[in-house]
C-alpha positions in Angstrom: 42.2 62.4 -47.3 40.2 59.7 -45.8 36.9 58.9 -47.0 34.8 59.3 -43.9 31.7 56.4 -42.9 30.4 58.5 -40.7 30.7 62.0 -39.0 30.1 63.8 -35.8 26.8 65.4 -36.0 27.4 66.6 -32.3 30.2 67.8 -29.9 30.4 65.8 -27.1 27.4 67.5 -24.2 29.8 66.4 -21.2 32.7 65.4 -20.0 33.4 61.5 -20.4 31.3 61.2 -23.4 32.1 61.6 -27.2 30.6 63.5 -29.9 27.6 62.1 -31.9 28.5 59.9 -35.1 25.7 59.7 -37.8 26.2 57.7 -41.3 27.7 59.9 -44.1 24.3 59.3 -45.8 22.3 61.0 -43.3 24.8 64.4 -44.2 22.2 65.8 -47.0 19.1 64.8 -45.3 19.9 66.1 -41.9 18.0 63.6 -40.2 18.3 60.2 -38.9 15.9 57.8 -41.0 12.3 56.4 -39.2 11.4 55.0 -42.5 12.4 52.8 -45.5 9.4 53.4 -48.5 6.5 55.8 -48.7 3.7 54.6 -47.4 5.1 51.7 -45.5 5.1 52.4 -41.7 4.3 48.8 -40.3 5.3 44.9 -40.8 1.7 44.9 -42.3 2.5 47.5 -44.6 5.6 45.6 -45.6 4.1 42.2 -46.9 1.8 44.3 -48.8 4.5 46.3 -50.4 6.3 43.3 -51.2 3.1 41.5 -52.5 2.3 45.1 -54.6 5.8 45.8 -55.8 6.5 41.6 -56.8 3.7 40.4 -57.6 4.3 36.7 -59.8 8.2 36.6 -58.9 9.0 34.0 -56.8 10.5 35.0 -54.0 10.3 32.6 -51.4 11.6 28.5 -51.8 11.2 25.3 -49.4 11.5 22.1 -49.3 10.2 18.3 -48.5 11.3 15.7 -46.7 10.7 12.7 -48.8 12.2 10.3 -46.4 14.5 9.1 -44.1 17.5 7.1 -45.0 18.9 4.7 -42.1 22.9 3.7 -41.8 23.9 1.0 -39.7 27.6 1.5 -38.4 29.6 0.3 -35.8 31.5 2.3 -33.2 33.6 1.3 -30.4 32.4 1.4 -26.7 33.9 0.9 -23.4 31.2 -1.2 -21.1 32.7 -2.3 -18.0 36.2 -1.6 -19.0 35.9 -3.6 -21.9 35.9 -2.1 -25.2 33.2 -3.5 -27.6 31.7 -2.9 -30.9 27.8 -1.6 -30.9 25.7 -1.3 -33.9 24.7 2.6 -33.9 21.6 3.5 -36.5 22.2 7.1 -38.2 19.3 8.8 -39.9 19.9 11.4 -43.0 16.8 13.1 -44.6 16.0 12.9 -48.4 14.5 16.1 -49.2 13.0 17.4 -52.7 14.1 20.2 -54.6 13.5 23.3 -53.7 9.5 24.7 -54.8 8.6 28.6 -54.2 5.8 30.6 -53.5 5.5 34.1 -55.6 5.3 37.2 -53.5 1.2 37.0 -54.4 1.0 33.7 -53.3 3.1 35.0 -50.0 0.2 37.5 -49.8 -2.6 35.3 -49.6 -1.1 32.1 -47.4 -0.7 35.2 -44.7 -3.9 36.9 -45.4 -5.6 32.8 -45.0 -3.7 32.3 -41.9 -4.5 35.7 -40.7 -8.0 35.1 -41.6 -8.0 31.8 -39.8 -6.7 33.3 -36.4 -9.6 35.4 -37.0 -12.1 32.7 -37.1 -10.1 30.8 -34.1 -11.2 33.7 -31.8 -7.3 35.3 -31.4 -7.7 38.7 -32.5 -6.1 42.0 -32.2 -4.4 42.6 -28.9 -3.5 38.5 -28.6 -0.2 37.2 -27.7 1.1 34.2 -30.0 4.0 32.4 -29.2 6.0 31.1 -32.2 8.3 28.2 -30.9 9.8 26.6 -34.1 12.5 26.0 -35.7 13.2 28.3 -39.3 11.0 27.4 -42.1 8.7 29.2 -44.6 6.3 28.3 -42.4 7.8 30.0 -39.7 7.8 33.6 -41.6 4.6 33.4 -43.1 2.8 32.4 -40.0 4.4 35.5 -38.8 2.8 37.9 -41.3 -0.3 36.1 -40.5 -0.4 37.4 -37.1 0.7 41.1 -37.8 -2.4 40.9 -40.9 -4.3 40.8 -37.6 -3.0 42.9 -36.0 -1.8 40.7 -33.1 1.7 40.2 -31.3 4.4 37.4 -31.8 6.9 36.8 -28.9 9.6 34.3 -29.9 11.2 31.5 -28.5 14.3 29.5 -29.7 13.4 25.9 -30.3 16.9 25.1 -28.1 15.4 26.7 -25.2 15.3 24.5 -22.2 12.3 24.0 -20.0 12.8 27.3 -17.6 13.3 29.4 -20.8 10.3 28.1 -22.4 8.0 28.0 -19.3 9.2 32.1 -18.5 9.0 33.2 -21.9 4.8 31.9 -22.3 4.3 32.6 -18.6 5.3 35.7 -19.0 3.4 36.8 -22.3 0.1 34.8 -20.7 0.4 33.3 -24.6 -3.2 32.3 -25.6 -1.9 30.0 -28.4 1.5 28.6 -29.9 3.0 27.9 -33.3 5.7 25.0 -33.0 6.6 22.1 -34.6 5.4 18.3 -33.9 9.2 17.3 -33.2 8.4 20.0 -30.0 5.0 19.1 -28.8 6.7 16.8 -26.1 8.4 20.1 -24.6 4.9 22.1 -24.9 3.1 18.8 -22.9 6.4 19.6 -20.1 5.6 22.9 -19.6 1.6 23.1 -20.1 0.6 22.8 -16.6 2.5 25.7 -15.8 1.3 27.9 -18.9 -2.5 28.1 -17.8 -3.2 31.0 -20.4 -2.8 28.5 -23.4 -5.9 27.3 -25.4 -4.7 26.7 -28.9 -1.5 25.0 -30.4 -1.0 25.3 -34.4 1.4 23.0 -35.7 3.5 21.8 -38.8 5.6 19.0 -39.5 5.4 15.0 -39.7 2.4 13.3 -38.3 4.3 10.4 -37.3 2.7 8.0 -34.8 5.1 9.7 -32.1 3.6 12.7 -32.6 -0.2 11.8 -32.3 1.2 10.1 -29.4 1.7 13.9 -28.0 -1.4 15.3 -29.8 -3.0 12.8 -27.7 -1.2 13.5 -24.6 -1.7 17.2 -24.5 -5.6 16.7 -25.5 -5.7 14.9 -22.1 -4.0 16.8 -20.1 -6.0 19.8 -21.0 -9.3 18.6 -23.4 -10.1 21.9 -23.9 -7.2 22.4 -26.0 -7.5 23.8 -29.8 -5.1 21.3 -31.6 -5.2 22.7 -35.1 -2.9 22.0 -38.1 -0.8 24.7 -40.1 -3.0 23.6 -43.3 -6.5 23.5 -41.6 -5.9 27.1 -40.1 -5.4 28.1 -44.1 -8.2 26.2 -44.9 -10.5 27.7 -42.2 -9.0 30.9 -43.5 -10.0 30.0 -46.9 -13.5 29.2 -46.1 -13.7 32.2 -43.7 -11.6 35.2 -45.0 -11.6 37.7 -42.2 -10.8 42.0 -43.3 -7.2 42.9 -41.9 -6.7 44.2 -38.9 -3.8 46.4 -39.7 -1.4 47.3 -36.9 -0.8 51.3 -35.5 3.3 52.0 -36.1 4.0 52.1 -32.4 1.8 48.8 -31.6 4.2 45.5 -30.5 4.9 43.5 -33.2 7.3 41.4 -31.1 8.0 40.3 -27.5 11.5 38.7 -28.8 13.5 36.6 -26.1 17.0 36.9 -25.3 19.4 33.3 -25.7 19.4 34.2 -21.6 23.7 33.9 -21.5 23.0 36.2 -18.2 20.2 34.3 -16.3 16.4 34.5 -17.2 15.6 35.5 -20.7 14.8 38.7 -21.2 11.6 39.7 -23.6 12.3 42.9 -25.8 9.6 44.8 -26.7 9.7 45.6 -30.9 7.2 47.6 -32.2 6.4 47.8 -35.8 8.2 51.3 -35.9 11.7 49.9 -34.8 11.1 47.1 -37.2 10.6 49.4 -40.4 13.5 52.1 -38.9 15.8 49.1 -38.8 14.5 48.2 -42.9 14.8 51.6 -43.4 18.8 51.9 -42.2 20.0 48.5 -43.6 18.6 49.7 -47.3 20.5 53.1 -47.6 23.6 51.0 -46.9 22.6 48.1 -49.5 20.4 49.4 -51.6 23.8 50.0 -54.2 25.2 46.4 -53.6 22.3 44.4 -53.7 21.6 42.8 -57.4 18.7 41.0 -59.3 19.7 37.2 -58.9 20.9 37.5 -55.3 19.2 35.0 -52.9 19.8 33.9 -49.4 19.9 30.7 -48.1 18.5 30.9 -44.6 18.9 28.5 -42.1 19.8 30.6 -38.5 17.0 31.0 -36.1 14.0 33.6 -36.8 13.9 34.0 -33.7 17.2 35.8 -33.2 16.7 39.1 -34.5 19.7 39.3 -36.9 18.0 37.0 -39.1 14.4 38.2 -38.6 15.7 41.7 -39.5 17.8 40.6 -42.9 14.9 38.8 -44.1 12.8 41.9 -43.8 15.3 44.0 -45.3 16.1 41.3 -48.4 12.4 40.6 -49.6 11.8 44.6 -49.6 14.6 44.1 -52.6 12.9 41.2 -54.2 15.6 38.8 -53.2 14.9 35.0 -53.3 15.3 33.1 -50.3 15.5 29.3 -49.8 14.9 28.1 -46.3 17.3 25.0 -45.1 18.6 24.0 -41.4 21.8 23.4 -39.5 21.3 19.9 -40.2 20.8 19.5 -43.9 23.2 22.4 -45.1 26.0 19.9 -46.3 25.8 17.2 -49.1 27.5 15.0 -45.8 24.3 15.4 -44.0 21.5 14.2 -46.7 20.9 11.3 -48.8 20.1 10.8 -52.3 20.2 14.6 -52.8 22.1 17.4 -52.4 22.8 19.4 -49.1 20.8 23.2 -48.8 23.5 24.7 -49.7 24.4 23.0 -53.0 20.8 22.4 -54.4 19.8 26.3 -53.4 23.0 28.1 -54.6 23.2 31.3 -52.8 24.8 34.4 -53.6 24.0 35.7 -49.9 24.8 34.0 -46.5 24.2 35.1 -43.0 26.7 33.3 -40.5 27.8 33.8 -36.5 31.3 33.3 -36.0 31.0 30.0 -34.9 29.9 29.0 -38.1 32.8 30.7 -40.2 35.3 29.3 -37.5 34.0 25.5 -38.5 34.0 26.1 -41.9 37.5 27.7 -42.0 39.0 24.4 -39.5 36.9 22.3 -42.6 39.2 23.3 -45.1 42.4 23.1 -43.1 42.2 20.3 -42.2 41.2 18.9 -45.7 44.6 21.2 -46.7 46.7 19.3 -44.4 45.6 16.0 -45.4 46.7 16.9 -49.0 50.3 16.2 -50.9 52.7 18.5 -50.3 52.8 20.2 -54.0 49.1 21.4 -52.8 49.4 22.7 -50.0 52.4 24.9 -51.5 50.1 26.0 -54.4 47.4 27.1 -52.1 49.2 28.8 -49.8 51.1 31.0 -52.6 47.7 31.7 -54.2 46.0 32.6 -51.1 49.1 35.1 -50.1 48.6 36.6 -53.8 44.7 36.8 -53.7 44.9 38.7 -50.3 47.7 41.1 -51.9 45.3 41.8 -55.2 41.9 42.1 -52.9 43.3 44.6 -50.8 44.7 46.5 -54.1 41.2 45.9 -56.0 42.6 43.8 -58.6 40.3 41.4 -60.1 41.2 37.3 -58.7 38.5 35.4 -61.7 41.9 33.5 -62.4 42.9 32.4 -58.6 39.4 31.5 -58.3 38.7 29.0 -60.9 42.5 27.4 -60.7 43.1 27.0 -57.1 39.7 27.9 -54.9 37.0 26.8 -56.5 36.3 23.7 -54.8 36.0 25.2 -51.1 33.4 27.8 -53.1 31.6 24.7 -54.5 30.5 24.1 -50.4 28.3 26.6 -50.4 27.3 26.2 -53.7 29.8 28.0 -55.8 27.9 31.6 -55.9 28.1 33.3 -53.0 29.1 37.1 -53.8 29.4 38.1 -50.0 28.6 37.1 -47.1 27.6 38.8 -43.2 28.8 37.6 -39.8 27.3 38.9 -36.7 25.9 37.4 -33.1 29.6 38.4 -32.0 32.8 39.0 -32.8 34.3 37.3 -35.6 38.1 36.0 -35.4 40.3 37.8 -37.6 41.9 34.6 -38.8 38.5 33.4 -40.1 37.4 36.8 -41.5 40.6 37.1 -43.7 40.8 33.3 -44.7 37.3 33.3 -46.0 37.5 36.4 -47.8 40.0 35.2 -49.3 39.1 31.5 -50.1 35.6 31.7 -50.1 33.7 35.4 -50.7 34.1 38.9 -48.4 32.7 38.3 -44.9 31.4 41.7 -43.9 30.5 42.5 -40.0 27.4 43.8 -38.7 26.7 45.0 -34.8 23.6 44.8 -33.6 21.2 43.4 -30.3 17.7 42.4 -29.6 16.9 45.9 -27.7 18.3 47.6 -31.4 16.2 45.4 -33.3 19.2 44.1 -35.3 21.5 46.5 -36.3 23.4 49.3 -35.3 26.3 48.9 -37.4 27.2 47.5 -41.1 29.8 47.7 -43.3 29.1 48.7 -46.6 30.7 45.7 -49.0 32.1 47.9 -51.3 34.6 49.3 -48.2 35.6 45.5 -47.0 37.5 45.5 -43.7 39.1 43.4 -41.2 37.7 43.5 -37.5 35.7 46.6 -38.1 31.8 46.5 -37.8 31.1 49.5 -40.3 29.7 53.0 -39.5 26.3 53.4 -37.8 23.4 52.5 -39.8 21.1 55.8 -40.7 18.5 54.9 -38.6 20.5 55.3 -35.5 23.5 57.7 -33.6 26.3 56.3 -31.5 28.6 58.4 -29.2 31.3 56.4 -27.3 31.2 56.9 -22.9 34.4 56.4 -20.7 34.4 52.9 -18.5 35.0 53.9 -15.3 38.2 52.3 -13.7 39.6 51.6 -17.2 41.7 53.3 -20.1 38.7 53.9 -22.3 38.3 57.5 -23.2 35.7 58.8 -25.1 37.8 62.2 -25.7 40.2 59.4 -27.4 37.8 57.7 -29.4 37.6 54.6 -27.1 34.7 53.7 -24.6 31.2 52.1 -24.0 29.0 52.2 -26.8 26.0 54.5 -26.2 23.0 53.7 -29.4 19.7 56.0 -29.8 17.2 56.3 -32.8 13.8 55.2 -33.6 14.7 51.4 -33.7 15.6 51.5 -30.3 13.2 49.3 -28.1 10.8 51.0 -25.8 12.5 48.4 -22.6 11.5 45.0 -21.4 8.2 43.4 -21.1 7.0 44.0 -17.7 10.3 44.9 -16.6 10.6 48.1 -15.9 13.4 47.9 -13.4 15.5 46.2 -15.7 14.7 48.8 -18.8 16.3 51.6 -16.5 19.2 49.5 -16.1 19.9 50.4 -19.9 17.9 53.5 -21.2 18.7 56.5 -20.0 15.9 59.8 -19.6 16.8 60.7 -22.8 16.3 57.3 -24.3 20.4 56.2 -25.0 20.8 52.5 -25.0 24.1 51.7 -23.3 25.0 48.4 -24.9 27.6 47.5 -22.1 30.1 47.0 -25.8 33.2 48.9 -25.6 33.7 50.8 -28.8 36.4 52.1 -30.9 36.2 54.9 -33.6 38.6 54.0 -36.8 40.0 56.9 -38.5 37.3 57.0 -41.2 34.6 56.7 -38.7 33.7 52.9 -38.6 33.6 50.9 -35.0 35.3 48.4 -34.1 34.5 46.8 -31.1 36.9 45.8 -28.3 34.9 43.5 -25.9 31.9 43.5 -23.3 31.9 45.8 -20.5 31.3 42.6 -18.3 33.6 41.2 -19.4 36.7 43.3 -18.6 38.9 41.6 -15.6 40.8 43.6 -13.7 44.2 41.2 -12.9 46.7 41.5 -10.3 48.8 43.7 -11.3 46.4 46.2 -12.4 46.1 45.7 -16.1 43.1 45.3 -17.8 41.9 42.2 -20.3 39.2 41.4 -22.4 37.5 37.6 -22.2 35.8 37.8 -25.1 38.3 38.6 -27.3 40.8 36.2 -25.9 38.8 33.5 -26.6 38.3 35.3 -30.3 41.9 34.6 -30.8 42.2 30.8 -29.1 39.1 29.8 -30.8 41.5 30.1 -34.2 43.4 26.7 -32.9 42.6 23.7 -35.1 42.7 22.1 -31.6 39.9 24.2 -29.7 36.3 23.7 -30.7 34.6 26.0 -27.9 36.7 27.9 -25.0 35.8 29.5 -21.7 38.4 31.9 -20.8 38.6 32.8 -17.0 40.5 35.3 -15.0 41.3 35.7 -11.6 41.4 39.2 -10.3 44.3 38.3 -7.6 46.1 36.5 -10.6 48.7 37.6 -13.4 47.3 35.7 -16.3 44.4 33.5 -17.1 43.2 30.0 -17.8 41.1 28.5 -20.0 38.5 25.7 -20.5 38.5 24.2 -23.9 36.1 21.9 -25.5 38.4 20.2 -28.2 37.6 20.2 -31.8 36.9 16.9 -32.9 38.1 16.6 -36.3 40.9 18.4 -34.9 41.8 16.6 -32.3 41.5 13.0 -33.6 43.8 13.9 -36.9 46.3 15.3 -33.8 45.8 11.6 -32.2 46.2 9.8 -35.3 49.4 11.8 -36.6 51.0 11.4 -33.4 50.2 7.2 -32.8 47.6 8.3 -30.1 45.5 6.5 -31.6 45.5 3.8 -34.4 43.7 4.2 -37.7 40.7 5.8 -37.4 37.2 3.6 -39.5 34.6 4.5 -36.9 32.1 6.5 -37.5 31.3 7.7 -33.8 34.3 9.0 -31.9 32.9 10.4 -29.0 34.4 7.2 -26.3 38.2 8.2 -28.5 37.6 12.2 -27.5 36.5 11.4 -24.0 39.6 9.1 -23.7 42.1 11.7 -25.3 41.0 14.7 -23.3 42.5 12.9 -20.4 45.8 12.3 -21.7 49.3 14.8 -20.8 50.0 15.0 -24.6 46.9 16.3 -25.6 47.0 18.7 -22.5 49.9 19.5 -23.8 49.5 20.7 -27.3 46.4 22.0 -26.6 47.9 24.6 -24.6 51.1 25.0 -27.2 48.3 25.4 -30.1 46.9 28.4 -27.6 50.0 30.1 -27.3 51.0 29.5 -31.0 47.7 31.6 -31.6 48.7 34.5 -28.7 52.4 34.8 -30.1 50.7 35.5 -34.0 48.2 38.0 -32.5 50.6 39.3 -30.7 49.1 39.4 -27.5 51.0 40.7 -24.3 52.4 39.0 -21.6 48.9 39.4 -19.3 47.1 37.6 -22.0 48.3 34.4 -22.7 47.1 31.1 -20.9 48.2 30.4 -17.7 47.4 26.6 -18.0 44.3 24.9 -20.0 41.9 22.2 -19.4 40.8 19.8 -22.2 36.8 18.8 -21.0 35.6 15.6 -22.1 32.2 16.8 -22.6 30.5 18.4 -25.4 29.2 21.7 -24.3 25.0 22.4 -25.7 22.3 24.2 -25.1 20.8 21.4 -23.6 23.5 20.8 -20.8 23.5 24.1 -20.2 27.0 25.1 -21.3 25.4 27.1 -24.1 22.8 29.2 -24.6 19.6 29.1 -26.8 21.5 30.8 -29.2 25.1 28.6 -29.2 26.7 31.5 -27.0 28.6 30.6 -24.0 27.0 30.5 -20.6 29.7 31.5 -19.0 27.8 31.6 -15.6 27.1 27.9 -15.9 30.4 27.0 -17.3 32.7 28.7 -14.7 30.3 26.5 -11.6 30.9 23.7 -13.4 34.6 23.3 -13.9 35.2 25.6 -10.7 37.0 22.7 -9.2 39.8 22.0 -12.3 40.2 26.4 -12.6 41.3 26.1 -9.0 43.6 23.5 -9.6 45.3 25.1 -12.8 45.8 28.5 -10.8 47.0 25.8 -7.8 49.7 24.1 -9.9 51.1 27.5 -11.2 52.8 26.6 -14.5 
């Protein structure tokens, strides 16, 4: 008999909607959960639990930049047709060891910063702004506000000058927590943000930076330009009673990456936050151990990480805070990478993340003799026989895989992948090779999570069982195959960490909660036998092709994006056409080992490669097994006829946030990306190969 994740709680009400699934764990309680510990009902109450329950254990670690370390290297050019050798100047950081704070010493840097908002005149009711990268700063700055009772609203540090201008336009922020290395966006956008008075910041006060204190103090002299220390001084020297938060009070104006247009700000109150704690530690409260730690280095302001942070410290589980740029012994000098000096045994990752590291190893595989690449393959095929069998692999470990575990430090136990869908490729090669990459589902208007997998019941390209803090039923797609009476359709979520809509949209909030307060999620859901999800794709982005069958963008480009060849891809279908096409930004390492191994190129001793992948994407031959790589990746995932590339272009360009080819939070702006190549998709579906 299977052993059922989750059950239906509810026949379906009507026709073209399923019955009701609630986690297995609700089954004896009979009710959804709302809470996660007695007593604890706000963020507020959180901190304090944490502070109460922790007290000397050091809980949270950080660390300095000691320096910069400058390389001179030379890289090949072409100026005027003429290639030529320019000296480039790359700058590593030398950072510290990691130092902590103790959960009491967490307690008091918020209550100081808390009492120092106080002081600056920002009190309950206020709308704060926290536009920095992730940092310990970052967090505790948080808690600050919420012991005052006042409101964050986020902001990725990516975000572009419309984003950024909307989001504290919007909010009428009275002050801002950033970084220096940002003050020159805040000086962009400040005439247009009248509301602001006070800017708290952190970071190096470098000469370019006073340079934009200065600036911003004379384009608006009334400014409050106040440091990160001197607010916990003025705290300090001015403690200020709490001003602790009602359940159902915002806690957080969070903005969307905007991958559909304007960014959208979700309303969280302090209720959806401790629901969302409150589901996540039913499901992890048995797998979670003393010793664990996280390394965190996504953005805070994406909710998946703001919401396993909360749920992790409620355990008492260390985390270390790194970035994107320091993670790898590669990207420091003179010390160790985050990764290797922290030593996690937790990680949080978005697919794009696992798909670099998996294309890491390969390609440091392929490089190696032929006698390795035998032995690795015939362990990894044994491994993934004794996982799935729950044999133990100790042995496999230490002989064959412990160097690729020794990247991230050598003690990760398991790790969670969510943003989107995972590849099924990377899922099952890291699992194998590095430690079990478990799926969560979640969004912004669910604070976090609606699904997770419970580790102990690992599984490929499922996304677990509802969390206890929510219900799902599946709804039919109108014009498609998905049935709810047959377990597929669009994922409907409701439960008490459900956001009450978008700030100062109304119109849009009825665009997604019904009457009876069901979030459609526009995903399109499938029900496993023992009651996990699995998801199929977005609702928008189902195409419709010519001959009447139905695809899914999304996970097409799921499946491509396993090339060693394809670094970033933009599927795109015509509805009058029979199959698509697809834009793909190469993947460098990739495709310069392709050069090299082929006489495309001759040895390869620069450091800077960009002029060699702007060359190559030109060329037939890389056109060429670009597209065989695709269609080497269709034929193993067996996709049909309907999905498999018409014809591909290789861009020359790297696709950012900053170009607008991604969004704040490294998702495709599809939008942006179709308007740009439009041109080169009309003339794949014009050659018709």
């Amino acid at each position: 008999m299977t052993n059922l994740r989750s059950y239906e709680s509810s026949p379906a009400a009507k026709e073209g909607e399923g019955p009701i699934h609630w986690n297995t764990l609700c089954r004896e309680r009979g009710q959804l959960v709302t809470t996660a510990i007695e007593g604890v009902h706000t963020v507020y109450d959180v901190m304090q639990y944490i502070v109460r329950t922790y007290k000397d254990t050091e809980l949270m670690a950080y660390r300095k930049v000691l320096g910069v370390v400058e390389e001179e290297k030379y890289v090949t050019k072409s100026v005027g047709g003429k290639q030529e050798k320019q000296k480039k100047v790359w700058k590593y950081s030398k950072l510290s060891k990691f130092y902590w704070y103790t959960a009491k010493e967490m307690g008091n840097i918020t209550a100081e910063l808390g009492s120092g908002l106080a002081k600056l005149g920002l009190a309950k009711g206020a709308n704060i702004s926290i536009y920095a990268p992730t940092s310990a700063e970052w967090q505790l700055f948080c808690h600050g506000c919420f012991h005052q009772g006042i409101t964050i609203s986020t902001a990725y540090d990516t975000l572009g000058e419309g984003g950024l201008t909307h989001a504290l336009r919007e909010c009428e922020v009275e002050a801002i927590f950033t970084k220096t290395s940002l003050l020159h966006m805040i000086h962009t956008v400040l005439e247009q943000v009248p509301s602001l008075r006070t800017i708290i910041y952190f970071g190096d006060e470098d000469d370019a930076s006073q340079a934009q204190l200065a600036k911003l103090k004379e384009a608006r002299p009334e400014l409050q330009l106040v440091t990160y220390d001197t607010l916990r001084e003025i705290g300090r020297q001015s403690p200020a009673d709490p001003q602790p938060p009602a359940p159902q009070d915002l806690a957080c104006v969070m903005y969307t990456s905007g991958s559909t247009g304007t960014p959208k700000g979700v309303q969280i109150t302090h209720a959806n936050m401790v629901a969302t704690l409150g589901g996540a530690r039913e499901v992890l409260k048995s797998f979670v151990q003393e010793g664990d730690s996280l390394l965190s280095y996504l953005p805070l302001a994406h909710v998946l990480q703001m919401a396993v942070e909360l749920v992790l410290y409620t355990f008492g589980i260390k985390i270390g805070y790194g970035t994107p740029r320091s993670l790898t012994n590669q990207s420091v000098r003179e010390c160790q990478g985050d990764l290797c000096e922290f030593q996690p045994t937790l990680l949080v990752g978005v697919p794009q993340v696992w798909d670099t590291i998996r294309k890491g190893v390969l390609a440091t595989l392929n490089s190696s003799s032929p006698i390795v690449r035998t032995v690795f393959h015939v362990a990894y095929k044994a491994k993934w026989w004794m996982m799935q069998r729950g044999l133990p692999t100790g042995l496999l470990d230490r002989l064959v895989f412990k160097k690729v575990q020794a990247q991230t430090g050598g003690r990760l136990r398991f790790a969670l992948s969510g943003g989107a869908g995972i590849s099924r490729e990377s899922q099952e090669f890291l699992s194998t090779t590095l430690c079990p990459i478990i799926q969560g589902y979640g969004m912004t208007e669910t604070t976090g999570i609606i699904a997770l997998m419970d580790p102990s019941c690992f599984e490929l390209k499922v996304v677990g069982p509802p969390v206890p803090d929510v219900e799902v039923k599946l709804v039919d797609v109108k014009d498609t195959e998905y049935r709810a009476a047959e377990g597929r359709g669009e994922v409907w979520v409701r439960g008490a960490s459900i956001t009450p809509g978008y700030y100062k949209r109304d119109d849009l909030t009825r665009e997604v909660l019904t009457e009876d307060k069901w979030f459609m999620t526009g995903d399109i859901g499938e029900w496993q036998p023992d009651g996990q999800l699995k998801l199929i794709d977005r609702k928008k982005n189902l195409v419709k092709l010519a001959h009447g069958e139905y695809i899914a963008l999304e996970k097409l480009e799921a499946v491509y994006k396993t090339s060693m060849l394809v670094g970033n891809i933009c599927v795109y279908a015509d509805g009058e056409q029979t199959r698509p096409v697809a834009l793909i930004m190469p993947d460098p390492k990739g495709l310069l080992h392709y050069a090299e191994s082929n006489g495309l190129l001759q040895k390869l001793d620069s450091a800077d490669h960009e002029h060699d992948i702007e060359n190559l994407a030109g060329r037939p031959e890389v056109h060429d097994a670009v597209l065989k790589s695709c269609l080497d990746a269709a034929k193993q995932n067996s996709l049909v006829s309907a999905e498999t590339l018409q014809d591909v272009y290789v861009v020359p360009d790297e696709w950012t946030p900053q170009n607008d080819m991604l969004t704040a939070a490294q998702k495709l702006n599809r939008n942006a990306v179709v308007k740009k190549y439009r041109s080169q998709i009309d003339r794949m579906y014009a050659s018709g190969n």
